[in-house]
C-alpha positions in Angstrom: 117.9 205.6 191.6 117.2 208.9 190.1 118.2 211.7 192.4 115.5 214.9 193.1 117.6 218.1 192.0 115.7 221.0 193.5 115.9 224.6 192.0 115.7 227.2 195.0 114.7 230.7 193.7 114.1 233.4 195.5 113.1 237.4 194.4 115.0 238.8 191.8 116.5 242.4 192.4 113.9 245.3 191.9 115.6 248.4 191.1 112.8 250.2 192.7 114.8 249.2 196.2 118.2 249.1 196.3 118.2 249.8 199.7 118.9 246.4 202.4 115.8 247.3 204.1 112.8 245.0 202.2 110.1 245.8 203.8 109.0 248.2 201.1 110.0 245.8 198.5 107.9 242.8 199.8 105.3 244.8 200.9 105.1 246.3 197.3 104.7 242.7 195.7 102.1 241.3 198.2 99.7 244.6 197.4 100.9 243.8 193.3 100.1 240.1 193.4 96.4 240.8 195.4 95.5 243.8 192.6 96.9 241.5 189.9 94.8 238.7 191.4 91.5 241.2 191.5 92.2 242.2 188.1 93.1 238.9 186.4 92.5 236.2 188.3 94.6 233.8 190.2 95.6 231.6 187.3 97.0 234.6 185.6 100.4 233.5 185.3 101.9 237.0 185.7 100.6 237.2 189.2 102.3 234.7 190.0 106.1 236.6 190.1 104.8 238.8 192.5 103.6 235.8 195.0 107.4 234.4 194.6 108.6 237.9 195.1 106.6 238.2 199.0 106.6 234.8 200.2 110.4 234.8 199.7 110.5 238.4 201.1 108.0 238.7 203.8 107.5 237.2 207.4 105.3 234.5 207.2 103.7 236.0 210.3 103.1 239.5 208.6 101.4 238.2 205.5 99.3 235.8 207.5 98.1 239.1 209.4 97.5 241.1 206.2 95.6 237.9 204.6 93.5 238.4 207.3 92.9 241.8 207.6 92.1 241.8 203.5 89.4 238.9 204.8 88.4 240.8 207.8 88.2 244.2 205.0 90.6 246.4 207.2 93.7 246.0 205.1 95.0 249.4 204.8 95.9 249.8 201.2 93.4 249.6 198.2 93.6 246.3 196.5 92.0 247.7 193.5 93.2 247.3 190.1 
């Protein structure tokens, strides 16, 4: 039997935070990956780093909440590229 090897990854370090305290880091890459997104699309591969970058980072809870407030159009950042 072949075994499954399974590659965890998680963000890579962003100079722009050297601090332990992430929240600014992940909350960074979810407004990056959105404006990449409404710039390029979601198949843009590049996008895609930043989506690694705040699922591994952020509470599943918080971005859940800002997924809804972008639907709901009270997010309070501009999403524009």
């Amino acid at each position: 039997m072949a075994e499954n090897t399974y590659v965890l990854q998680t963000a890579g370090f962003d100079a722009r935070f050297p601090n332990q305290n992430q929240t600014k880091h992940w909350s960074q890459n979810f407004v990056d990956y959105h404006k990449c997104v409404n710039a390029k699309g979601e198949d843009f591969a590049p996008c895609q780093q930043f989506k690694k970058a705040f699922r591994a980072l952020c509470p599943n809870e918080w971005a859940a909440k800002w997924e809804e407030q972008i639907e709901a159009g009270t997010f309070p950042a501009s999403l524009k590229p």
